[in-house]
PLY file of the C-alpha trace (Angstrom):
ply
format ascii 1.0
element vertex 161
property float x
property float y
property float z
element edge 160
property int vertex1
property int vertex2
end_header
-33.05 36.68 -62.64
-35.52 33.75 -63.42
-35.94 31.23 -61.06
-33.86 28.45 -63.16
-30.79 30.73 -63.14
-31.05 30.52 -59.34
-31.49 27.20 -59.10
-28.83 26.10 -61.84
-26.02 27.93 -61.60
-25.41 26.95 -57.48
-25.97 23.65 -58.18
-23.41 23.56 -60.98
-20.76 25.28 -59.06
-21.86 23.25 -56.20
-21.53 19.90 -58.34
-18.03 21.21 -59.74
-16.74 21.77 -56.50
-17.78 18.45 -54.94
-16.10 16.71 -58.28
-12.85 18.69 -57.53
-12.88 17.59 -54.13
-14.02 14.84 -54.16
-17.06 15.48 -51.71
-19.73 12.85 -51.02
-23.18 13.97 -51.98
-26.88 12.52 -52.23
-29.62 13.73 -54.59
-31.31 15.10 -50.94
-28.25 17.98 -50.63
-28.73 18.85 -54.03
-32.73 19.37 -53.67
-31.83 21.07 -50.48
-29.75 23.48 -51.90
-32.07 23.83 -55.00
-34.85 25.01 -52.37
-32.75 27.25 -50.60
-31.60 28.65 -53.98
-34.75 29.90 -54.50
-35.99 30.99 -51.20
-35.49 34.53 -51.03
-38.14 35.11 -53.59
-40.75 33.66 -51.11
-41.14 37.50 -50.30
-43.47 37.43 -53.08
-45.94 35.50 -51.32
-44.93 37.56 -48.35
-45.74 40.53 -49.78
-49.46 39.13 -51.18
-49.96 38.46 -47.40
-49.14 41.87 -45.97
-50.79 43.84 -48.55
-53.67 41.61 -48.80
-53.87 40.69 -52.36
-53.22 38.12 -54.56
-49.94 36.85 -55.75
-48.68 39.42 -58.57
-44.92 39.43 -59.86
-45.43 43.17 -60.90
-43.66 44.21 -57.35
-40.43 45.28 -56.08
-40.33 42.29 -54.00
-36.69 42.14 -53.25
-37.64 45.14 -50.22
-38.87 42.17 -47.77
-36.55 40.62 -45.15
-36.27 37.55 -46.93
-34.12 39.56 -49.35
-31.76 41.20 -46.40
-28.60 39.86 -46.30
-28.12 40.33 -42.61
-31.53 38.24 -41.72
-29.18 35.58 -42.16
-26.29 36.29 -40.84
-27.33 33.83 -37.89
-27.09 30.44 -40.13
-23.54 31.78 -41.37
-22.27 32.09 -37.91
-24.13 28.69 -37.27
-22.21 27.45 -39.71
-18.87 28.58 -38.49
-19.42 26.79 -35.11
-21.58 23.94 -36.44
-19.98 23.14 -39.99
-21.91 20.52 -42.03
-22.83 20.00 -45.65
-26.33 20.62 -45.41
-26.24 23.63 -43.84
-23.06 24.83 -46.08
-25.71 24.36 -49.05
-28.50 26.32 -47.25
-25.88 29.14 -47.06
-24.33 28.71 -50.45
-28.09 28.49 -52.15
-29.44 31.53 -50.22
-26.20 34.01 -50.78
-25.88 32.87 -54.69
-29.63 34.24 -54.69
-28.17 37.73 -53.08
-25.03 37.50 -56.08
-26.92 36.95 -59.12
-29.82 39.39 -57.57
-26.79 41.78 -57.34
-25.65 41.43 -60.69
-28.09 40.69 -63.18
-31.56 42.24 -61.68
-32.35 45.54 -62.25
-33.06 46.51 -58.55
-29.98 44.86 -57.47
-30.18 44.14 -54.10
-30.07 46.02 -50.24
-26.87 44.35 -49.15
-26.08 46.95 -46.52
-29.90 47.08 -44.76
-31.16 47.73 -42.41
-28.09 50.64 -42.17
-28.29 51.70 -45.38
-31.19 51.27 -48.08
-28.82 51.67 -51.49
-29.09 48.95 -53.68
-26.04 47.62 -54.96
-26.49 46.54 -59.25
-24.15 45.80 -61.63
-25.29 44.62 -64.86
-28.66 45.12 -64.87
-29.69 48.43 -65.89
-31.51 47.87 -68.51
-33.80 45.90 -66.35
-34.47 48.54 -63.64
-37.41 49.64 -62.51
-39.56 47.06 -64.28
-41.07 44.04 -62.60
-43.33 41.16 -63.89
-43.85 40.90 -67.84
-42.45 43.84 -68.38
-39.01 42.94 -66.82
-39.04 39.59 -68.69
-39.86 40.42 -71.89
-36.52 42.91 -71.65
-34.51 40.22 -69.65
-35.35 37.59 -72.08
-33.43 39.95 -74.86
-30.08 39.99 -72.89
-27.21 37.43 -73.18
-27.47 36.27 -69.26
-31.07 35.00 -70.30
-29.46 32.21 -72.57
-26.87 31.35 -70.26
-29.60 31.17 -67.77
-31.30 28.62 -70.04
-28.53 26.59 -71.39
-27.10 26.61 -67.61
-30.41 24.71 -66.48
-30.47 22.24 -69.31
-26.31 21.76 -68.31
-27.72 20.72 -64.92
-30.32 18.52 -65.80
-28.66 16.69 -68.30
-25.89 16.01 -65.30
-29.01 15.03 -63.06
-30.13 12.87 -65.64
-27.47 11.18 -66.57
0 1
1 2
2 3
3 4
4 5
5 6
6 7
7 8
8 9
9 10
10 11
11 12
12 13
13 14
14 15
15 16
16 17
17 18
18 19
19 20
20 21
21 22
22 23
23 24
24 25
25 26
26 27
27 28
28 29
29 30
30 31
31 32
32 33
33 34
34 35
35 36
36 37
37 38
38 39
39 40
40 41
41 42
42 43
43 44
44 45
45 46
46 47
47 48
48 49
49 50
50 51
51 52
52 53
53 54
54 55
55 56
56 57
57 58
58 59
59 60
60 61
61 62
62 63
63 64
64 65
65 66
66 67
67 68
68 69
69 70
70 71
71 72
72 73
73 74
74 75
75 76
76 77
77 78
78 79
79 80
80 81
81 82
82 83
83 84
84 85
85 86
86 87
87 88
88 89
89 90
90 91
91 92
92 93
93 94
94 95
95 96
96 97
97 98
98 99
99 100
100 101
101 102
102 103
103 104
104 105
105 106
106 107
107 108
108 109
109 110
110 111
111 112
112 113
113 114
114 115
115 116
116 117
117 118
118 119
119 120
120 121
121 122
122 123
123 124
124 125
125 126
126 127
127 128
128 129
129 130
130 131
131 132
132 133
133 134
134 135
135 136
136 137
137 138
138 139
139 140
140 141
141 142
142 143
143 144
144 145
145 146
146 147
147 148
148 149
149 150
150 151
151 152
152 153
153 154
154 155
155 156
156 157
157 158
158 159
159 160
């Protein structure tokens, strides 16, 4: 998925929700939960690090820890003991990451590792085993690419307005 789609769509359901329920919210928890939406792919820059190179999206990036469910499995049980918006948002922007990754990227995603290394993938076949340009100039074909677009614009025209 692109970065927007992972920053829009928890947001939205996050903005939703609070509407619903009528839940208090400043522009900080949504920026919060925005960053946290998007850190898992920070493995990218991990992975420039370990291997020594520059930056390159043309990598199955989604093998690093920041991409392992169970790496934060800590902030959930955190959460359970400690509950509080913020960190609800850190948790609800960081395991939407692992749901779209799991449906609409061609890898998928290791939700079972360090036990098991299958990657679980639902709609994204067509996508698989491409990375970088080559991955978005099929994604940008598929339906999930507009919604990912018209999604984002949703969201800023709420943020706007």
């Amino acid at each position: 998925m692109i970065i927007l789609s992972h920053i829009a769509y928890p947001t939205l359901f996050f903005i939703t929700i609070a509407k619903l329920f009528n839940i208090e919210y400043s522009l900080t928890h949504l920026l919060v939960l925005m960053f946290f939406s998007m850190y898992p792919d920070l493995d990218y820059f991990f992975h420039a690090l370990i291997s020594k190179k520059k930056i390159s999206f043309n990598v199955p990036h989604r093998k690093w820890f920041t991409h392992w469910p169970i790496t934060y499995t800590p902030l959930l049980v955190l959460l359970y003991f400690f509950p509080s918006l913020t960190l609800s948002l850190i948790c609800l922007g960081i395991y939407s990451h692992f749901i779209l990754d799991t449906f609409f990227s061609g890898d998928g995603l290791r939700w079972l590792y360090p036990f098991s290394k299958k990657y679980f993938s639902f709609f994204g076949g067509k996508t698989k085993g491409y990375y970088g340009i080559e991955w978005f100039n099929i994604y940008k074909k598929m339906f999930i690419y507009k919604a990912d677009i018209l999604s984002f614009i949703a969201l800023l025209i709420i943020l706007i307005f």
